[in-house]
C-alpha positions as a Markdown table, in Angstrom:
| # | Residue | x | y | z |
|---|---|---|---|---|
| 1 | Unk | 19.4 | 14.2 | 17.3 |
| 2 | Unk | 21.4 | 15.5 | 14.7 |
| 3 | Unk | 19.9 | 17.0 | 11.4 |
| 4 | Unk | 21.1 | 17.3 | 7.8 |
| 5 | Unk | 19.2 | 19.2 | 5.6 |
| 6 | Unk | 17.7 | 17.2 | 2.3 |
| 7 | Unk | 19.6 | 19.9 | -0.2 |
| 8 | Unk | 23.1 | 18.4 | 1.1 |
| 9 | Unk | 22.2 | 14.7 | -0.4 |
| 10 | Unk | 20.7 | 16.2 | -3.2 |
| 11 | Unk | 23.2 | 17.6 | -5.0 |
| 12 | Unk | 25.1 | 15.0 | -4.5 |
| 13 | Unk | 22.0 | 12.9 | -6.3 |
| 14 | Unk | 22.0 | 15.5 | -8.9 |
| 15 | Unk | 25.6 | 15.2 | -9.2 |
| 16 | Unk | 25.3 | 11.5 | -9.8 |
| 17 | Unk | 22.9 | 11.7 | -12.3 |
| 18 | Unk | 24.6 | 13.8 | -14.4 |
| 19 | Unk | 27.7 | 11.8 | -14.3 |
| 20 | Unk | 26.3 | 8.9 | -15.2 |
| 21 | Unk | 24.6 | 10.2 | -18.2 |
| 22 | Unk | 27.4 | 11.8 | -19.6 |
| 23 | Unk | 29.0 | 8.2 | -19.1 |
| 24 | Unk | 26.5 | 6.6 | -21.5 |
| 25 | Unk | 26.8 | 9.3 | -24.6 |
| 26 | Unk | 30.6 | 8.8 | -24.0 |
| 27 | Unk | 30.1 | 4.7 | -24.3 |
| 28 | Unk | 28.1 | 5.6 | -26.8 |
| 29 | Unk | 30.0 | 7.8 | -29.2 |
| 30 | Unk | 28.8 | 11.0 | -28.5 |
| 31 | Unk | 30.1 | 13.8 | -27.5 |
| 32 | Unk | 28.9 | 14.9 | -23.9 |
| 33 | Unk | 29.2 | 19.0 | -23.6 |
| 34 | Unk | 30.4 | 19.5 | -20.5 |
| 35 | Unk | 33.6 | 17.3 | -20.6 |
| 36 | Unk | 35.1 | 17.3 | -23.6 |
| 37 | Unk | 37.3 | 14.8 | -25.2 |
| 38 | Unk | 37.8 | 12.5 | -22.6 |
| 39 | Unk | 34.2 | 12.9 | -21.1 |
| 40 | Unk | 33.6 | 8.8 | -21.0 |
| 41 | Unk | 37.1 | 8.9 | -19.0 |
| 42 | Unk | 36.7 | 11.3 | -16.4 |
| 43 | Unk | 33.0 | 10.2 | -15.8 |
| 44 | Unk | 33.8 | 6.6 | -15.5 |
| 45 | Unk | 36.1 | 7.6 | -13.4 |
| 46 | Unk | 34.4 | 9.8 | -10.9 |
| 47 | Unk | 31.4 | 7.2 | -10.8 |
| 48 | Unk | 34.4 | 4.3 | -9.2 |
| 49 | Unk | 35.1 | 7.1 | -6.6 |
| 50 | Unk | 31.1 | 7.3 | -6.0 |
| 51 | Unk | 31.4 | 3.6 | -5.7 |
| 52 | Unk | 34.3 | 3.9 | -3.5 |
| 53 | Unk | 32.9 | 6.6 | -1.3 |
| 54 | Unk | 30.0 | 4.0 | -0.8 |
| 55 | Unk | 32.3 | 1.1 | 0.1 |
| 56 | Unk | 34.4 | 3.2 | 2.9 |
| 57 | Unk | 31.0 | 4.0 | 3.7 |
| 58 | Unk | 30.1 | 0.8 | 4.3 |
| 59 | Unk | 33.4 | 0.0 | 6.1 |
| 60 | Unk | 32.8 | 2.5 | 9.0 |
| 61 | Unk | 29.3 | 1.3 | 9.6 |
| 62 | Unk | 31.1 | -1.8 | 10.1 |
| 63 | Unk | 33.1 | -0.4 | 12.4 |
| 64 | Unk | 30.0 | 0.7 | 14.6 |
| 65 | Unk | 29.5 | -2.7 | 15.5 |
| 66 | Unk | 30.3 | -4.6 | 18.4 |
| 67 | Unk | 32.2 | -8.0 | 18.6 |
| 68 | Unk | 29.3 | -10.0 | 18.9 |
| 69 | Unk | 26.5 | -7.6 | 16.6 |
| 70 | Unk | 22.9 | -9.0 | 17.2 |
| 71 | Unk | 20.2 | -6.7 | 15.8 |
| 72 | Unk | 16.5 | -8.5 | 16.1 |
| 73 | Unk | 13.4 | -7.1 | 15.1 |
| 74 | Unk | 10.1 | -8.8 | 15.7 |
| 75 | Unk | 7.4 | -7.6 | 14.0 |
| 76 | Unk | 4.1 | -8.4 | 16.1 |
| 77 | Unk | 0.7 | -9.8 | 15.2 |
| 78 | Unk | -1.4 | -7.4 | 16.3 |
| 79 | Unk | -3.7 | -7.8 | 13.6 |
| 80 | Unk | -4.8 | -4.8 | 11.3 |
| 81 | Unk | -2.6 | -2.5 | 13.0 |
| 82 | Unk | 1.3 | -2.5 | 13.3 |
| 83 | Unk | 3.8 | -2.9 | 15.9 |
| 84 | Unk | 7.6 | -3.6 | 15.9 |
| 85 | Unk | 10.2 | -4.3 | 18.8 |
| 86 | Unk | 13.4 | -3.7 | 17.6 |
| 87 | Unk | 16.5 | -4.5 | 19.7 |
| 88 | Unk | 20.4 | -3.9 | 19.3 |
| 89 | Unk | 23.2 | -4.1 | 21.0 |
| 90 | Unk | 21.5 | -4.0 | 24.5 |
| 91 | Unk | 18.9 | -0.7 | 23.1 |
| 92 | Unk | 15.7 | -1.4 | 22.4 |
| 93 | Unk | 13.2 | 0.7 | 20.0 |
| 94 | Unk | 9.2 | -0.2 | 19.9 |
| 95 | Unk | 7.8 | 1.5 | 16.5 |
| 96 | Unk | 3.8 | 1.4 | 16.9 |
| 97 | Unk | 1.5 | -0.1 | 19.2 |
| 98 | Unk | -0.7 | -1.7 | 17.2 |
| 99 | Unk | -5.0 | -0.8 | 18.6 |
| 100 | Unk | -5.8 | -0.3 | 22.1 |
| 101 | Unk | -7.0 | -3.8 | 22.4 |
| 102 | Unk | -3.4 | -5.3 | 21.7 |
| 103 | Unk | -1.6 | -3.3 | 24.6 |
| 104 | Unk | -1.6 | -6.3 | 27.0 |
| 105 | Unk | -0.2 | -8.7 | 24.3 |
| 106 | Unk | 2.4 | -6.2 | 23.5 |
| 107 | Unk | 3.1 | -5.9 | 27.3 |
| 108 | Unk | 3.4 | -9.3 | 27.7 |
| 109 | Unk | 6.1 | -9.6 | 24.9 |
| 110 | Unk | 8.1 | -6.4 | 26.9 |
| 111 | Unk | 8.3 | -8.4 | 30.4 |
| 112 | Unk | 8.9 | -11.7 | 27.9 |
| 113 | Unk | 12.3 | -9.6 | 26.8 |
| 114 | Unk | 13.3 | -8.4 | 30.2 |
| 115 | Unk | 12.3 | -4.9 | 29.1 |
| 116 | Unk | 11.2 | -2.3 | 31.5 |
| 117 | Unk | 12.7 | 0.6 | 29.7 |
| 118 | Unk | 12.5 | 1.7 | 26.0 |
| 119 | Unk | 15.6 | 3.9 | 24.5 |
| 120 | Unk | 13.4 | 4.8 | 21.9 |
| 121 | Unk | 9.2 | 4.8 | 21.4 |
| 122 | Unk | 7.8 | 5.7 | 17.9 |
| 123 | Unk | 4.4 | 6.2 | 17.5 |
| 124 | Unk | 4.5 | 6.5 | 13.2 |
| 125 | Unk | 1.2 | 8.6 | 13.1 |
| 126 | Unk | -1.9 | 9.2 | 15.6 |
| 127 | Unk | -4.6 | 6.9 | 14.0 |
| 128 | Unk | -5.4 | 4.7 | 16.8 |
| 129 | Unk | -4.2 | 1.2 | 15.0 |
| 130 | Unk | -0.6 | 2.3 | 15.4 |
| 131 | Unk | -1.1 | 4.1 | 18.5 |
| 132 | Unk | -3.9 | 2.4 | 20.5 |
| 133 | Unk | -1.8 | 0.1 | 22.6 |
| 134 | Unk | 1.0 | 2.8 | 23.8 |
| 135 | Unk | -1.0 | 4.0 | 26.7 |
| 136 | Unk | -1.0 | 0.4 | 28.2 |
| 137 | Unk | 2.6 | -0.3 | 27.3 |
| 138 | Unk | 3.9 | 3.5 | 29.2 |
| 139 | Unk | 2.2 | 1.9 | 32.1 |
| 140 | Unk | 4.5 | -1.0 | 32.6 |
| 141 | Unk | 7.5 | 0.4 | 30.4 |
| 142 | Unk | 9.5 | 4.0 | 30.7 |
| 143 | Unk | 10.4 | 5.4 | 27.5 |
| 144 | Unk | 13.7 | 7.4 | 27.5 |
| 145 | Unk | 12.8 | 9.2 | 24.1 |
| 146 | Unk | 9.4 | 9.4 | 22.5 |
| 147 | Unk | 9.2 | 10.2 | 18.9 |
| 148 | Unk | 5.9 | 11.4 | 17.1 |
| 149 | Unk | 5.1 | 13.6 | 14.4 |
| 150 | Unk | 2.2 | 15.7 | 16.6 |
| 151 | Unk | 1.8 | 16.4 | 20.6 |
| 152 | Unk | -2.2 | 16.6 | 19.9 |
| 153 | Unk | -4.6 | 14.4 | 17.9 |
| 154 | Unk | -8.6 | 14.1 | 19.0 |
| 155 | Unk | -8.5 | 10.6 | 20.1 |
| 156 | Unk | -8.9 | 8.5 | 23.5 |
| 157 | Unk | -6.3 | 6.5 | 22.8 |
| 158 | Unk | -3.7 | 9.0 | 21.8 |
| 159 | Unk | -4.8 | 11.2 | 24.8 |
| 160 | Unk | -4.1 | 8.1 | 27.0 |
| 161 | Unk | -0.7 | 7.8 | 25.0 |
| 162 | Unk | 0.3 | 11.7 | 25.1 |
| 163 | Unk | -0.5 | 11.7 | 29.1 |
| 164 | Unk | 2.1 | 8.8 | 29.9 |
| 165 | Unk | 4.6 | 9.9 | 27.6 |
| 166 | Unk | 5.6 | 13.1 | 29.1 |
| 167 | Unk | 7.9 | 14.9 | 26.9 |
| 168 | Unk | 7.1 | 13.8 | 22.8 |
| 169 | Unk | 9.8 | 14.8 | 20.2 |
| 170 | Unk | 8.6 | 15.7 | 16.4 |
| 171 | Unk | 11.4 | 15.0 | 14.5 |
| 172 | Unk | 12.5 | 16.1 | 11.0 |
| 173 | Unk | 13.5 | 14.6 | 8.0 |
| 174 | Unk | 17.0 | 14.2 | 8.4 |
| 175 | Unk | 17.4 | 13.7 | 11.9 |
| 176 | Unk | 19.8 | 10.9 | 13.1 |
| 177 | Unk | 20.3 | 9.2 | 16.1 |
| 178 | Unk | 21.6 | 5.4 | 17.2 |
| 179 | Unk | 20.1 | 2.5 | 18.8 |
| 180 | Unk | 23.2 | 0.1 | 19.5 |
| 181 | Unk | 25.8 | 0.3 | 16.6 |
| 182 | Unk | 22.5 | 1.1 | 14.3 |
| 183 | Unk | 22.3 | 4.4 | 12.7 |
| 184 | Unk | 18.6 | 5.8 | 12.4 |
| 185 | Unk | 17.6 | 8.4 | 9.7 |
| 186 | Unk | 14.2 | 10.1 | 9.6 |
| 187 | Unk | 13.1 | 10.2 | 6.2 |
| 188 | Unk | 10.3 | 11.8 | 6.5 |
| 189 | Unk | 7.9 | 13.6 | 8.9 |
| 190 | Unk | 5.5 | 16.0 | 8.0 |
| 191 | Unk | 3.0 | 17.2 | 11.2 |
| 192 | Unk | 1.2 | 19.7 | 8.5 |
| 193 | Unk | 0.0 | 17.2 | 6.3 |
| 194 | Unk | -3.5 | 17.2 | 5.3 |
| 195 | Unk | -4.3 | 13.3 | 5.4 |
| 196 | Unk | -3.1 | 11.9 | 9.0 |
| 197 | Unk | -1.6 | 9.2 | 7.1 |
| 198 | Unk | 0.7 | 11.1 | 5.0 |
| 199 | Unk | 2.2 | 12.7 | 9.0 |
| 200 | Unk | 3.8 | 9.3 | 9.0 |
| 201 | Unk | 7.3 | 9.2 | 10.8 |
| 202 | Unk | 9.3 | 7.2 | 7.9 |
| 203 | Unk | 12.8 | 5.5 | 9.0 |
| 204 | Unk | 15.7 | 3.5 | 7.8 |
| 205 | Unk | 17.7 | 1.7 | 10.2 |
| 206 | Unk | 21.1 | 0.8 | 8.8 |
| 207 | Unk | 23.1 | -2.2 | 10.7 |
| 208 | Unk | 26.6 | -2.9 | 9.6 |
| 209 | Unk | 25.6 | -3.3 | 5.4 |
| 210 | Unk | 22.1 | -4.3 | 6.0 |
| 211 | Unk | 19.4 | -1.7 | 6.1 |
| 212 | Unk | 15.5 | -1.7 | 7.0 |
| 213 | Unk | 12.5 | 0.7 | 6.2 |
| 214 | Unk | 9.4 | 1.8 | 8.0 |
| 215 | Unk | 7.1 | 3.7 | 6.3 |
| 216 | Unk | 4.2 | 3.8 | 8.7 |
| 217 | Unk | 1.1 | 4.3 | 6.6 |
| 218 | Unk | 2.8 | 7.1 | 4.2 |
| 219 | Unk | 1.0 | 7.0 | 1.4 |
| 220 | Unk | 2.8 | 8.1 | -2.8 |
| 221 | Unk | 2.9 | 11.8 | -2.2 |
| 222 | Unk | 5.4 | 10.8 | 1.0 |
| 223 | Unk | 7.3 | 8.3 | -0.9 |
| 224 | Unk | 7.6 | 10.8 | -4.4 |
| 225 | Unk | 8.6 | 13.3 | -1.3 |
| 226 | Unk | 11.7 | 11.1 | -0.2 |
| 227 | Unk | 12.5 | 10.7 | -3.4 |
| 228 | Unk | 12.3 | 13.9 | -5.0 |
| 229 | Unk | 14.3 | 15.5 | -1.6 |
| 230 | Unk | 17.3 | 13.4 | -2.2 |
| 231 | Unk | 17.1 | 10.8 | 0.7 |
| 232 | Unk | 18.1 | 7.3 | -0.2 |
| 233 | Unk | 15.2 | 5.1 | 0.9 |
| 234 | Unk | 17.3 | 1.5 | -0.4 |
| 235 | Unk | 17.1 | -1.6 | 2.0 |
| 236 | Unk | 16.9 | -5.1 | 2.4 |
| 237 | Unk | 13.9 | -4.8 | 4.6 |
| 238 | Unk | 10.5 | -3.0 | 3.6 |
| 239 | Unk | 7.9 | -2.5 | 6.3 |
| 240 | Unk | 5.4 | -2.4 | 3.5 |
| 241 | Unk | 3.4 | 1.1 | 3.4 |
| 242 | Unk | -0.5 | 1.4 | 5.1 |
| 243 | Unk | -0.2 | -2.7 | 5.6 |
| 244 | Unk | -0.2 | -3.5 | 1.9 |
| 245 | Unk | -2.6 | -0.8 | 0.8 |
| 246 | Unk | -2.9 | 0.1 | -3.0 |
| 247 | Unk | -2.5 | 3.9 | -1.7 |
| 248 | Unk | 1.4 | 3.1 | -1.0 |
| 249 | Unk | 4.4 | 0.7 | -2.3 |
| 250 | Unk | 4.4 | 2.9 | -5.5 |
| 251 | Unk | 6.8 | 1.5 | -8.9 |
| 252 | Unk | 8.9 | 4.5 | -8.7 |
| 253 | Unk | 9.4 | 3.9 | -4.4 |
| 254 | Unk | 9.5 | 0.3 | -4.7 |
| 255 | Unk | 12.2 | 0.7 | -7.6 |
| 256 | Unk | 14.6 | 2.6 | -5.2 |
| 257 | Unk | 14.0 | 0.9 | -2.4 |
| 258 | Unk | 14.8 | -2.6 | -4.1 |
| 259 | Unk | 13.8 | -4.5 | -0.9 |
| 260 | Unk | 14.8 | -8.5 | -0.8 |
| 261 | Unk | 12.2 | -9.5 | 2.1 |
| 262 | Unk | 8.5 | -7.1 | 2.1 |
| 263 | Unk | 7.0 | -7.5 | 5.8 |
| 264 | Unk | 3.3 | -6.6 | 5.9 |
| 265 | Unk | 1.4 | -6.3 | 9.1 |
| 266 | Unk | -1.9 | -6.8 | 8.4 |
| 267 | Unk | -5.5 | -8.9 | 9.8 |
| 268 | Unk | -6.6 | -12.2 | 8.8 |
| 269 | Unk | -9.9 | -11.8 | 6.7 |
| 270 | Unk | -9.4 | -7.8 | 7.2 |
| 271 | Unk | -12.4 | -5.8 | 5.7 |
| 272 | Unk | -10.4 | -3.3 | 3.7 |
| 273 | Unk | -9.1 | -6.0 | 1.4 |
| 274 | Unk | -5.1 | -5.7 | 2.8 |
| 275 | Unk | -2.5 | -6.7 | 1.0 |
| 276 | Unk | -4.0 | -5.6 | -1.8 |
| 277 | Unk | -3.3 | -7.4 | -5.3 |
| 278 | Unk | -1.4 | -4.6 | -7.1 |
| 279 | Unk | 0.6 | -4.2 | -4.6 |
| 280 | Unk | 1.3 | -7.6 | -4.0 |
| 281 | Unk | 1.8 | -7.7 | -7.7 |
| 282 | Unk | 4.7 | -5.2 | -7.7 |
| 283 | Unk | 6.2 | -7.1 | -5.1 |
| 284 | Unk | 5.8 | -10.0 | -6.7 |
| 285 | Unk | 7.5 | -8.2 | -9.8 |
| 286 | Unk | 10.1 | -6.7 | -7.9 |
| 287 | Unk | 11.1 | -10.0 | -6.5 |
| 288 | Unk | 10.7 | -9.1 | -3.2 |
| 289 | Unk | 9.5 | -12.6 | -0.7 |
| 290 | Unk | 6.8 | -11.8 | 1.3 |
| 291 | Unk | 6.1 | -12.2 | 4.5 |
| 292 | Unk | 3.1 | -11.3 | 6.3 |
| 293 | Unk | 1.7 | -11.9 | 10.0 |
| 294 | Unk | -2.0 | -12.7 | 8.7 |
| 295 | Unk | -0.1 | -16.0 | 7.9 |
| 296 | Unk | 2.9 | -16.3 | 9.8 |
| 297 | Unk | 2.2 | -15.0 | 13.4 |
| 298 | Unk | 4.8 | -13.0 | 14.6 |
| 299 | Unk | 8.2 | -12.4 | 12.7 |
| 300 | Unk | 11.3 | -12.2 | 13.5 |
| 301 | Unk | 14.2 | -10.8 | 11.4 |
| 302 | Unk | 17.7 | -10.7 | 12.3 |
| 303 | Unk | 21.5 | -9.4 | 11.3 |
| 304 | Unk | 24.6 | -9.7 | 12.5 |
| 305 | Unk | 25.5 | -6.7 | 10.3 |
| 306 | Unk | 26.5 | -8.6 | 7.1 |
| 307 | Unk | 23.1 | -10.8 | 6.6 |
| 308 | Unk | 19.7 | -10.6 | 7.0 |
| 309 | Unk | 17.8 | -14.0 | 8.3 |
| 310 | Unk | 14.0 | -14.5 | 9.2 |
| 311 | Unk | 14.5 | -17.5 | 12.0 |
| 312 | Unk | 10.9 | -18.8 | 13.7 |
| 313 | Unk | 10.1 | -17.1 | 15.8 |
């Protein structure tokens, strides 16, 4: 995988800021210090080439893709737990396998797909609602790269996990790698963190223009984290943090995400209250539609690069 260092996007975030703010006093009379005369000019001009940059951007992502681009995600009811089969281009990721009780559903799906090989499995964190079901699904299903933010956690079902899946890779923040014509970013990833949550493996997916976000169960200080290190965390898709929990989906994160579709993967009836009502609040503010497999089953999202779509499943 290869790794770019947060400081390389944040000046460039830093450098964005400022431009745009000497924009404003220029439009609105001022006199910004560090331009001069023609400040407003020169800054409304370098934030067209920041837009351009952007677009070309855009463009070679584009270019990624095949002739006939087909990225699905199905996001699985596995109750209050998470787990999400991604596939692209012929690749296929699986992100969580939901408790230890949902392995066979999750193999069943696997042989449903043809799939006896993953490219990519990523278990988020070690808490067993996320990783209970990987042990059963490395019995019936290779895994060609494993991603997790720790080798040890004291746990039956990450033991049975760890033992099948050989070598496990603890990425860092930065980290890139592709699944199909989909570029991957690791947001975040932080094995020293004090709450197990907060170890949460956070990635975007970008396909063509159309980006996704999985956020695990990282909780603010991950999302301020992102935020504060320069990474852009913006998307159409949200995997909604810690299946709706009022300890994620902060304003600030939600703000700079701007999701259109929220996916929460959570248990009918669940005793910890999930989604919670703030957060589905500043959704519901943020005019993000919500979809959630307490009430929908399994979901399926698709893009062909250009669009995202949420077909039955």
């Amino acid at each position: 995988m290869e790794s770019r260092k947060p400081e390389e996007k944040l000046s460039h975030i830093e450098m964005l800021d400022e431009i745009q703010q000497e924009l404003v006093e220029g439009l609105q009379g001022g006199k910004p210090k560090k331009y001069g005369k023609y400040s407003w000019i020169i800054v409304l001009l370098a934030v067209l080439a920041v837009m351009s940059l952007e677009l070309l951007k855009r463009r070679e992502a584009m270019l990624l893709l095949p002739e006939t681009p087909d990225l699905q995600i199905l996001f699985l009811d596995v109750g209050q737990a998470d787990a999400a089969l991604l596939m692209c281009d012929g690749e296929t990721m699986l992100i969580d396998g939901g408790n230890v009780d949902d392995g066979s559903l999750i193999c069943t799906v696997l042989r449903e797909q043809k799939i006896d090989s993953l490219d990519y499995l990523v278990c988020t964190h070690a808490h067993e609602d996320h990783v209970g079901g990987l042990g059963a699904v490395l019995t019936v299903c290779s895994a060609e790269r494993v991603l997790c933010p720790v080798r040890e956690y004291d746990s039956r079902a990450f033991e049975s996990f760890a033992d099948r899946a050989g070598k496990i890779t603890v990425p860092e923040p930065g980290d890139t790698f592709y699944l199909g014509g989909a570029a991957v970013q690791i947001l975040a990833c932080d094995p020293e963190a004090a709450e197990t949550n907060n170890t949460s493996i956070v990635l975007k997916l970008s396909y063509g223009m159309t980006d996704f976000l999985f956020t695990g169960d990282a909780e603010y200080e991950v999302e301020q984290w992102i935020l504060d290190s320069g990474y852009d965390p913006s998307a159409d898709v949200l995997k909604v943090g810690h299946h709706g929990s009022s300890t994620s989906t902060s304003y600030r994160f939600l703000n700079a995400v701007m999701p259109r579709y929220g996916v929460i993967s959570v248990g009918e009836d669940n005793s910890y209250g999930h989604p919670e009502e703030v957060v589905l609040a500043r959704l519901r503010d943020a005019d993000v539609t919500v979809l959630r497999t307490d009430q929908q089953g399994n979901i399926l999202c698709r893009s062909d690069g250009k669009t995202v779509s949420f077909p039955a499943s």
